[in-house]
C-alpha positions as CSV (number, residue, x, y, z in Angstrom):
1,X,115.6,101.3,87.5
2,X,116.4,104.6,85.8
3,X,118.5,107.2,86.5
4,X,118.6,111.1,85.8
5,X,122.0,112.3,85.4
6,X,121.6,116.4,85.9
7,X,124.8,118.0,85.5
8,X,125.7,121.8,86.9
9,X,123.5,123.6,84.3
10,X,121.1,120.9,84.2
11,X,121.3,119.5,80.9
12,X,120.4,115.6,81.4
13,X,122.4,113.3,80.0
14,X,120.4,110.7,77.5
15,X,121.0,107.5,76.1
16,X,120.5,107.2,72.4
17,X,118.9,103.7,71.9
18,X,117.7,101.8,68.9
19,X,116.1,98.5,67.8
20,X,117.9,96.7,65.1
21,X,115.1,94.9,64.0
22,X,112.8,97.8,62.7
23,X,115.5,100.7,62.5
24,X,113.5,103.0,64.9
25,X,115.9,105.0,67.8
26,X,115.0,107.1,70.8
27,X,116.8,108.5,73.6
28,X,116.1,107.1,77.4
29,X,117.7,107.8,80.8
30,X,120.6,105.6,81.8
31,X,119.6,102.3,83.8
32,X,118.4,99.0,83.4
33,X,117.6,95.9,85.5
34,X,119.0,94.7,89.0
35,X,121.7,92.0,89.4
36,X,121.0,89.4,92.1
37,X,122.1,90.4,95.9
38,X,122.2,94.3,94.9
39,X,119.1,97.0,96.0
40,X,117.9,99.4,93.9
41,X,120.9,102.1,94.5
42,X,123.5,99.7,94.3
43,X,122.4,99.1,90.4
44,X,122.0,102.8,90.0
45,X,126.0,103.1,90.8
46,X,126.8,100.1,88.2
47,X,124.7,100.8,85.8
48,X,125.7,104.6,85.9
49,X,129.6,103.2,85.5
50,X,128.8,100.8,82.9
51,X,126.7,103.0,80.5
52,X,127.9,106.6,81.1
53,X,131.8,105.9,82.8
54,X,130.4,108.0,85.4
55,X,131.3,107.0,88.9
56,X,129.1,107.7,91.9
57,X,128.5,107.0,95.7
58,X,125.2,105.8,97.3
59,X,125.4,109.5,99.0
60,X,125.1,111.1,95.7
61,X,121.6,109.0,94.5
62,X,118.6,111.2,94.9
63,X,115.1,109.2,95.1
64,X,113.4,107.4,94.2
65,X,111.9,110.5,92.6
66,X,109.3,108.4,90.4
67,X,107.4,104.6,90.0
68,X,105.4,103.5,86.7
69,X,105.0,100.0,84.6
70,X,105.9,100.3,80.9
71,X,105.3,97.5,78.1
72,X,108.1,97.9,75.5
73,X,107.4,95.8,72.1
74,X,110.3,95.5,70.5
75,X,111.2,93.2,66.9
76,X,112.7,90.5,68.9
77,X,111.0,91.0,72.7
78,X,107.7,91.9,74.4
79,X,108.7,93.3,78.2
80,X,106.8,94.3,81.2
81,X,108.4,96.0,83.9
82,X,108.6,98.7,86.8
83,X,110.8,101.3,86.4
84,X,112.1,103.6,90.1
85,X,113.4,106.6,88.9
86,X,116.7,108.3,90.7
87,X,118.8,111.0,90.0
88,X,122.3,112.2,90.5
89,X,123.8,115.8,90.0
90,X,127.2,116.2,88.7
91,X,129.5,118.1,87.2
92,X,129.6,118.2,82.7
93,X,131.8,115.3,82.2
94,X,132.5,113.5,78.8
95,X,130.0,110.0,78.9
96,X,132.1,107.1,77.7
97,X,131.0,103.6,78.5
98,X,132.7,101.5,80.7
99,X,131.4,98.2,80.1
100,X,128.0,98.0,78.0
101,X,126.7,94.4,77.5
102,X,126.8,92.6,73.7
103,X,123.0,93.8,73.1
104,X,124.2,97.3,73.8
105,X,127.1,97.2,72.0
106,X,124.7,96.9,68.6
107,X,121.4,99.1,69.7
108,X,123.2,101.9,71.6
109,X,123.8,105.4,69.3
110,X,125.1,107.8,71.8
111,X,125.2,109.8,74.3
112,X,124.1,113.4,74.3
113,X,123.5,115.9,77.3
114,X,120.2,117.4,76.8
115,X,118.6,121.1,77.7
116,X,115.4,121.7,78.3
117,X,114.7,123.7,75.4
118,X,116.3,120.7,73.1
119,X,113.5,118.5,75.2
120,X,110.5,120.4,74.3
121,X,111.7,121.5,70.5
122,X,113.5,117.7,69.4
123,X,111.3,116.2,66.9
124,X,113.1,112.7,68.2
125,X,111.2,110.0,70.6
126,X,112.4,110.7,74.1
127,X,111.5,107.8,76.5
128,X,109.6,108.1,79.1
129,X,107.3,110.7,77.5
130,X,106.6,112.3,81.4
131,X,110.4,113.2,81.9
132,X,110.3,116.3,82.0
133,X,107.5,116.0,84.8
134,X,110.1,113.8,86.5
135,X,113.1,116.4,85.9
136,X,110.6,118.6,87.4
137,X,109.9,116.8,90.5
138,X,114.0,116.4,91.1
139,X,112.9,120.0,92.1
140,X,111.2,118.8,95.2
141,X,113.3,117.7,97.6
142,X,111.7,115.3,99.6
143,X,108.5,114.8,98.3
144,X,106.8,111.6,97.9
145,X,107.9,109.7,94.4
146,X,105.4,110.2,91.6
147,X,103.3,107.0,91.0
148,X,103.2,107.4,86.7
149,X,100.6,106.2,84.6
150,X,101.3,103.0,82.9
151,X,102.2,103.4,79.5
152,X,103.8,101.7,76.3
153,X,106.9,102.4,74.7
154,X,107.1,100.7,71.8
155,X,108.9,99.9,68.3
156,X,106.1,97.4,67.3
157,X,103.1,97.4,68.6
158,X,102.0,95.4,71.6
159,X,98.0,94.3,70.8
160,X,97.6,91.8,73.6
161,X,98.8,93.8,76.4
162,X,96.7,96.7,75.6
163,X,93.1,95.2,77.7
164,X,95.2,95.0,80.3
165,X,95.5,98.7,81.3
């Protein structure tokens, strides 16, 4: 699960993440995976507390906006997964994390709000390469989620999984 945060001017806030064992770093949405016993906007409310300090109610999560499977090859993992993407509109606030785990503690750079100009000039990797498609459709209240292609994101690169799409 992944989560646009929009704030009044809509910059998006990003993630700047990195993988240790090759050096690379890109920017993603805030999110990640889904404890046992909680749904999908449950996590969206932790995981927007944990890796932003931002704290939201279930009222305030719009989506799911989009759906798509993603490969990431990193140096030290290979994972397959679905990503839901949901947003939240807020006012600018100052991102400080609340409670990031160990791994994030090494590979995490940052956090930046975004425009959309800084989007389509930044010569840096922004993951998932449709988000702006996805900011778009945020547009569209709504409307049915996007169903993305599925794709690779990648610091090494992923051979074996590649026949499969």
């Amino acid at each position: 699960m992944r989560v646009l945060v929009v704030d009044e001017t809509d910059r998006l806030l990003l993630i700047g993440d990195s993988d240790p064992g090759t050096g690379d770093r890109w920017w993603i949405t805030p999110g990640g995976g889904i404890d046992p016993g909680e749904d999908e906007v449950t996590a969206v409310i932790r995981e927007l507390h944990e890796e932003t300090g931002l704290v939201v109610t279930a009222a305030e999560v719009v989506g799911p906006l989009a759906t798509r499977e993603v490969w990431h090859g990193y140096s030290d993992v290979v994972v397959d997964q679905h990503d839901t993407f949901y947003a939240v509109r807020t006012i600018a606030f100052e991102p400080a994390p609340a409670a990031l785990t160990d791994e994030e503690r090494v590979t995490v750079h940052g956090l930046r709000w975004w425009t959309r100009a800084d989007l389509a000039t930044t010569d840096e990797t922004i993951w998932p390469s449709r988000l702006i498609d996805i900011l778009d459709h945020l547009a569209a209240p709504g409307a049915e989620p996007m169903r993305l292609p599925r794709v690779e994101e990648s610091t090494v690169e992923v051979p074996s999984l590649r026949e499969d799409g």
